[in-house]
PADRENTI-779588 format. One record per residue: residue in one letter; x, y, z of N, C-alpha, C in turn. Coordinates in steps of 0.2 Angstrom, whole numbers, padded with zeros to 4 digits, always signed. Layout:
# residues N
AXYZXYZXYZ ...
***
This chain:
# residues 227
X+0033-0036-0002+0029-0029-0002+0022-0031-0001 X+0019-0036-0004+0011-0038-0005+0010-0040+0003 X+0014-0044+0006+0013-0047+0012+0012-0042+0017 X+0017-0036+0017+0019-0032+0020+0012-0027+0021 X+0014-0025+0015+0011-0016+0014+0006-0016+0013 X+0002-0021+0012-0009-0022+0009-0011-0023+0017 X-0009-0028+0021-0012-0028+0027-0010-0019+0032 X-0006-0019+0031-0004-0012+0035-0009-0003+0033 X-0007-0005+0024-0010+0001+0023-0018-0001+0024 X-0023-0006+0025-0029-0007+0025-0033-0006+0032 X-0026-0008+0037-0028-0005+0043-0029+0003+0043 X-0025+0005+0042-0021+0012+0042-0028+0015+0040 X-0030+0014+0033-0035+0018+0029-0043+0016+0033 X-0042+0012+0035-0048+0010+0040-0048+0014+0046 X-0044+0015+0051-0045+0018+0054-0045+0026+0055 X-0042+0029+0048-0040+0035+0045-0051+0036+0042 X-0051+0034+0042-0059+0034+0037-0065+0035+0042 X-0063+0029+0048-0069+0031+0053-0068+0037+0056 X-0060+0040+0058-0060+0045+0061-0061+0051+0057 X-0062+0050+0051-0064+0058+0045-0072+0056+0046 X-0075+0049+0048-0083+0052+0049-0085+0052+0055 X-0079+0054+0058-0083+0057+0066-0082+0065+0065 X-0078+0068+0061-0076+0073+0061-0083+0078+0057 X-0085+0085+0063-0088+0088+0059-0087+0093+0054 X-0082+0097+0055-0080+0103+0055-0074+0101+0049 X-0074+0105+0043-0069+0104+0039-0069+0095+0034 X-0072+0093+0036-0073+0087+0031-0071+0085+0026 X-0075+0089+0021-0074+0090+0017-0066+0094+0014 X-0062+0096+0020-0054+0102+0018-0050+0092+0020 X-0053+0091+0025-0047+0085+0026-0047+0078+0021 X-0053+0077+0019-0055+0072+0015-0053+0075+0007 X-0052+0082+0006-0045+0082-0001-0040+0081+0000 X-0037+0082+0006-0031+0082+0007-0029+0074+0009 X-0032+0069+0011-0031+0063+0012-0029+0060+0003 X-0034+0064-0002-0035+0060-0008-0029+0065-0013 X-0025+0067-0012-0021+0072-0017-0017+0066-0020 X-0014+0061-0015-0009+0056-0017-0012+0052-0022 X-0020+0051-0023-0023+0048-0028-0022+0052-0036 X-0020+0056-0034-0022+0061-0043-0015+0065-0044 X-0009+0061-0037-0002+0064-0042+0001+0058-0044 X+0007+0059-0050+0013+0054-0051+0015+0050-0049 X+0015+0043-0049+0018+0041-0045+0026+0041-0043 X+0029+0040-0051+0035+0042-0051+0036+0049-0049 X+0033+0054-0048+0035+0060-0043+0035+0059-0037 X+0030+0055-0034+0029+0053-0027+0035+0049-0027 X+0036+0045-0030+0043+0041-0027+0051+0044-0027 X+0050+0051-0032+0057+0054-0031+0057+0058-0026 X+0050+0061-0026+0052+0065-0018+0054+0060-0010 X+0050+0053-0011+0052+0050-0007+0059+0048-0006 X+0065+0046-0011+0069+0046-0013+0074+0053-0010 X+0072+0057-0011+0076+0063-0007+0075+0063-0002 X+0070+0061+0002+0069+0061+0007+0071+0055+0012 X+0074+0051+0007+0076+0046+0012+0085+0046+0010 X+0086+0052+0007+0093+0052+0006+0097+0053+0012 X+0104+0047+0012+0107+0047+0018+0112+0052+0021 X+0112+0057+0016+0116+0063+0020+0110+0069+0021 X+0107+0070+0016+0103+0078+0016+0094+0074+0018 X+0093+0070+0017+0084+0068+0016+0085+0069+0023 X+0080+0071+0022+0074+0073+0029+0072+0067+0034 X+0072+0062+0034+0072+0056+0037+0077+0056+0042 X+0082+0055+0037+0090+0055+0042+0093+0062+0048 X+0090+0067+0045+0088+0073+0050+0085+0073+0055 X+0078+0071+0055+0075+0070+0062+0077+0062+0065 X+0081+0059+0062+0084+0054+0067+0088+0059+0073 X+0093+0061+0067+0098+0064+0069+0094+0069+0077 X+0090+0072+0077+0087+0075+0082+0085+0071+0087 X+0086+0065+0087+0082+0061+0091+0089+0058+0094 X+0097+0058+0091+0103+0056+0093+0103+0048+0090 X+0098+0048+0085+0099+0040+0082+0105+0044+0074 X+0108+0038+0075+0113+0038+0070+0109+0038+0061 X+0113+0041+0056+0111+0041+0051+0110+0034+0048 X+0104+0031+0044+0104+0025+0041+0104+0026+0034 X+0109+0019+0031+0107+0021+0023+0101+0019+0021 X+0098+0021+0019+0093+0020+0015+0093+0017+0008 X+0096+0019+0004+0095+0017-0003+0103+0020-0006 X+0109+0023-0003+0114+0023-0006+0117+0018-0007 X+0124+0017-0008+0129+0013-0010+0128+0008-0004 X+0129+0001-0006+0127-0005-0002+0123-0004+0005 X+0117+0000+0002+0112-0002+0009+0110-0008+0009 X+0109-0008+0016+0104-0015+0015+0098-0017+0015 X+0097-0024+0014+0092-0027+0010+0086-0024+0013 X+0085-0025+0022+0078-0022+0022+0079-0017+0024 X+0083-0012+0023+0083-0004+0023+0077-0002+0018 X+0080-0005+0011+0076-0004+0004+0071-0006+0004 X+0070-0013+0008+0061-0016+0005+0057-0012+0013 X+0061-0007+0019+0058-0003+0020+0056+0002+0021 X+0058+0005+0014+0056+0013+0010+0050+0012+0006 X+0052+0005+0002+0048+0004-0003+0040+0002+0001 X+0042-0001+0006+0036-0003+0010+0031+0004+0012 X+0033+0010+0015+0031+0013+0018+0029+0018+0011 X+0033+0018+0006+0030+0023+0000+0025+0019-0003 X+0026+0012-0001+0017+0009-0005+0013+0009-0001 X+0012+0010+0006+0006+0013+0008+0005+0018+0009 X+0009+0021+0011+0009+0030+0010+0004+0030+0000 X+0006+0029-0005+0004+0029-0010-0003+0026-0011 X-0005+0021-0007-0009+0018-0008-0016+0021-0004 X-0015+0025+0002-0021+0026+0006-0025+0029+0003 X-0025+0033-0001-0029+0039-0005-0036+0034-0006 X-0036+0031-0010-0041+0026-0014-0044+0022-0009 X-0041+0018-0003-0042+0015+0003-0047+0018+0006 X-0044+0024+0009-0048+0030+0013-0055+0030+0011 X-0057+0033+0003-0061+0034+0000-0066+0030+0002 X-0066+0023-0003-0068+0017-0002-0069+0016+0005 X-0067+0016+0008-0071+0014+0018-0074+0019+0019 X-0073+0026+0019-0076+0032+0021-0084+0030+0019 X-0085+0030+0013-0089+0029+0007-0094+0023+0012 X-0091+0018+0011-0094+0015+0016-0098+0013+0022 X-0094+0017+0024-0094+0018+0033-0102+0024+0033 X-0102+0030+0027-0107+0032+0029-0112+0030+0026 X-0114+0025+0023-0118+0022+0020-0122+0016+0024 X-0116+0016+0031-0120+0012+0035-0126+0014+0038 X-0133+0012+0040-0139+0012+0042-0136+0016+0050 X-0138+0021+0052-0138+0025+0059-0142+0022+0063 X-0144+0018+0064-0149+0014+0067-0145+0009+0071 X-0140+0007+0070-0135+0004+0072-0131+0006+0075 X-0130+0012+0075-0126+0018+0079-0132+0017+0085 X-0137+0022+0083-0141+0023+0086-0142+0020+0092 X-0143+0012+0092-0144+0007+0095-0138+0008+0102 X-0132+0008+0099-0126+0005+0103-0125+0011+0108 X-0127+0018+0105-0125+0023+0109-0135+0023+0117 X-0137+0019+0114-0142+0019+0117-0141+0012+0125 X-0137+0008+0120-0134+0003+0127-0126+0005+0131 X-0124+0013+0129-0117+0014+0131-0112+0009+0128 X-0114+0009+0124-0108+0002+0120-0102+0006+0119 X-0094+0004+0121-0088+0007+0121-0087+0008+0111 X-0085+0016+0112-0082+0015+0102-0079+0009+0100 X-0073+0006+0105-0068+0003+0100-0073-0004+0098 X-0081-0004+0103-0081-0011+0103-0086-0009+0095 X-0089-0006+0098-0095-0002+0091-0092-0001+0084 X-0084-0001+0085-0081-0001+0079-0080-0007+0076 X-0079-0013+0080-0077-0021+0077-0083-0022+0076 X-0087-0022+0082-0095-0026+0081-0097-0022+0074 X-0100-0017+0074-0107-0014+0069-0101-0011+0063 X-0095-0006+0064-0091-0004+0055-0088-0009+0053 X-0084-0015+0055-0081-0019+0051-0085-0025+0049 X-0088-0027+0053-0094-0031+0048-0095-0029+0042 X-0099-0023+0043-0105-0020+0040-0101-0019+0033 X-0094-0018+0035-0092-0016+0028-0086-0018+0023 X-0089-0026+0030-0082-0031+0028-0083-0033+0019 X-0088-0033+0015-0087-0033+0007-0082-0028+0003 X-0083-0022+0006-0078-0016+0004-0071-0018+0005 X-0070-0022+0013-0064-0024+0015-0061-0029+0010 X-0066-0034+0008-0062-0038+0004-0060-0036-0003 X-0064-0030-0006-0064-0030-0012-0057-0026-0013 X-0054-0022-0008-0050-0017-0006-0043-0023-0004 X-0044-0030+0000-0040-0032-0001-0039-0035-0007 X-0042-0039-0010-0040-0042-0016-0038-0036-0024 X-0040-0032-0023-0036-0026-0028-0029-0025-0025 X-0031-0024-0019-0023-0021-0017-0018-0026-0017 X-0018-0035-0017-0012-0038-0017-0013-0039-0025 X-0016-0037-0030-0014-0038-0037-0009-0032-0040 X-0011-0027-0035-0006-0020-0038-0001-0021-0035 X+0001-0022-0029+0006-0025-0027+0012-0031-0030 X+0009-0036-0032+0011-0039-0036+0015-0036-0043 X+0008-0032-0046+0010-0029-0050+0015-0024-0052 X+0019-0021-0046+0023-0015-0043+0028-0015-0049 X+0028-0009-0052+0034-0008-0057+0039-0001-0055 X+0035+0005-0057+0039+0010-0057+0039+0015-0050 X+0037+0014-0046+0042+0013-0039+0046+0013-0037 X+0046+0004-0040+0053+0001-0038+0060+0003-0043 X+0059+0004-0049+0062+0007-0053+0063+0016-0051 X+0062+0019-0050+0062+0024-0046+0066+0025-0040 X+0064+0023-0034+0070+0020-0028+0074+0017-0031 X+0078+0015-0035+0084+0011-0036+0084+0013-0044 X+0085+0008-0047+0087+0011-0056+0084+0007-0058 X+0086+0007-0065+0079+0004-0070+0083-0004-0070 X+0086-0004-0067+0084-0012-0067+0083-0015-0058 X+0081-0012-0055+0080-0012-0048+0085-0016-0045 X+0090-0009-0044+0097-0013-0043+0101-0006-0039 X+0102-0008-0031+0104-0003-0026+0114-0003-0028 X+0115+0001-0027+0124+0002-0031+0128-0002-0027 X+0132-0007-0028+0138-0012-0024+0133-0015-0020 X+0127-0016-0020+0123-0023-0017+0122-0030-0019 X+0124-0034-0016+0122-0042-0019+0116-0044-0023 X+0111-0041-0020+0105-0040-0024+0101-0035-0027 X+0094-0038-0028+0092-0033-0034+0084-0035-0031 X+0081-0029-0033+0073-0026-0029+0067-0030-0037 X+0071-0032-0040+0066-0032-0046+0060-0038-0045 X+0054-0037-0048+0047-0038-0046+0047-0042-0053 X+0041-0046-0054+0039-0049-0058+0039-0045-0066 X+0034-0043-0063+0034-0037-0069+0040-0035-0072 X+0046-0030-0068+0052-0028-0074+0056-0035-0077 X+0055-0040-0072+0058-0046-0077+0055-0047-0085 X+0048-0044-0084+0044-0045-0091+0046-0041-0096 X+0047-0036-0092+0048-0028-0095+0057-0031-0098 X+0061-0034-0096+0067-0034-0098+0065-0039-0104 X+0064-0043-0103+0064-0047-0109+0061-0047-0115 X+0056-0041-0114+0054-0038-0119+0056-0033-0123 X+0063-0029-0118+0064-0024-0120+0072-0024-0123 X+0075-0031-0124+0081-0034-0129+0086-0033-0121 X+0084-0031-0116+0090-0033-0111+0092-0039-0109 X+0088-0046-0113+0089-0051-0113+0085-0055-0119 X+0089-0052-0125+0088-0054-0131+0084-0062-0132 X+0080-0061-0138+0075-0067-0139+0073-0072-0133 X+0070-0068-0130+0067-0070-0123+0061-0070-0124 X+0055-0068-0129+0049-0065-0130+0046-0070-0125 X+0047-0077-0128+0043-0083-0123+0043-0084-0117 X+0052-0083-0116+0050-0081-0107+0047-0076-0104 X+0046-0070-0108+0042-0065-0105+0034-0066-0106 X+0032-0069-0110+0027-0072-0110+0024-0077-0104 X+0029-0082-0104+0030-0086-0099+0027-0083-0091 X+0032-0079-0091+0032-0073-0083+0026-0070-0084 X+0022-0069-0091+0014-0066-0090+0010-0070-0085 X+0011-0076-0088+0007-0081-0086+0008-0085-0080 X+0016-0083-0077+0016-0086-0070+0012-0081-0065 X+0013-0074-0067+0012-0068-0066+0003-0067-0065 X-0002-0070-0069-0007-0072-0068-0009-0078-0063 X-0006-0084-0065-0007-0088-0060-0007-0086-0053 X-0002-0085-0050-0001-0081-0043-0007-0076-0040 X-0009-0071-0045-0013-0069-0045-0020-0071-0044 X-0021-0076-0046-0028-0081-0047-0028-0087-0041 X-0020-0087-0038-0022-0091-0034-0022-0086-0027 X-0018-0083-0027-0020-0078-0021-0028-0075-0020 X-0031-0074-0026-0036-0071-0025-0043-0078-0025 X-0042-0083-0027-0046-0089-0024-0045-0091-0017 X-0039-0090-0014-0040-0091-0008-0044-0083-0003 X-0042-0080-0005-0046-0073-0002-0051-0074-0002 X-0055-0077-0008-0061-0079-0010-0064-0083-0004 X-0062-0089-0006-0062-0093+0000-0062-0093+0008 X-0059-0087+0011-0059-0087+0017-0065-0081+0018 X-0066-0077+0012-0070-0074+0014-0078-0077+0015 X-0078-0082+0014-0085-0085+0015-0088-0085+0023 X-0082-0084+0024-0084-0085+0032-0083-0077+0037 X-0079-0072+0032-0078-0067+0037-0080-0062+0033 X-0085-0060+0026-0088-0057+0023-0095-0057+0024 X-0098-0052+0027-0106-0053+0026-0109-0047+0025 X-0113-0051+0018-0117-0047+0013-0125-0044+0016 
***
């Protein structure tokens, strides 16, 4: 889900951002309506996603069916594997853009008009005005936005629990969706009695990962970050 979902929904929100700050009119009506996913439930947002991927009535399954594609299981009895990791994919970016948006928006208008200015003065093409002069300019924001968002991912608990059941476990499937985290959560919570140290343990592999993913982000950023 981190590998998947952080680079996707970052594009997403990115390009969602610059086009809310080209837009004159209503602005500020589209820029609350991008941020609403930021200030509801998550476990709300995941059970309406959940009905909506249900494989007989959810609304997914329906507009397949209009398009003459066959129903897929999503998340009933023995779906498969990446049916599941992609519902859950699409419900962590979908969840995730709100905050993204913001944060690049924010950005983007804080860059110096002078740069704009410049480019629309040599007919510089958008798409190229968009690499050269926005993604630079705001490449700090870009990194800060990716290293937060592969640590919540990581950290992904009740989503997943949500789509599937409290032990992240789809009904007559060989496997199971569960993350780092609910492993800690189990061992914590007598589902695997006198465990305390392993769930300690998993804190701490659970931080490691975390530190070492974000050293390398560090890292790379040296060269594709500029302050």
């Amino acid at each position: 889900m981190a590998f998947i979902s952080v680079p996707i929904s970052i594009v997403i929100a990115l390009l969602i951002a610059a086009g809310l700050n080209l837009i004159k009119g209503l602005k500020g009506f589209f820029q609350t309506i991008f941020f609403l996913p930021y200030v509801t439930n998550t476990i709300a947002i995941a059970l309406v996603f959940k009905f909506m991927f249900n494989e007989n009535f959810g609304l997914i399954n329906t507009m397949l069916g209009w398009i003459g594609i066959d129903k897929v299981n999503w998340l009933s009895t023995n779906a498969n594997y990446w049916a599941v990791m992609g519902v859950m994919v699409i419900y962590s970016v979908w969840d995730s853009l709100a905050f993204k948006i913001m944060v690049f928006l924010s950005a983007i208008q804080g860059i110096d008009k002078q740069y704009y200015q410049a480019a629309d003065i040599d007919a510089t093409p958008k798409s190229k005005v968009f690499r050269k002069i926005t993604v630079p300019l705001i490449s700090p924001m870009i990194f800060y936005i990716m290293v937060t968002s592969i640590i919540g991912a990581l950290k992904v608990y009740s989503s997943v629990i949500t789509l599937t059941n409290e032990y992240g476990e789809i009904r007559g499937a060989t496997y199971n969706m569960k993350t780092i985290v609910m492993y800690i959560y189990d061992y914590l919570n007598n589902r695997a009695p006198g465990n305390l140290s392993l769930a300690a343990a998993s804190s701490v592999v659970l931080f490691g990962i975390i530190l070492l993913f974000t050293l390398v982000q560090m890292q790379v950023s040296k060269k594709r970050v500029h302050y």
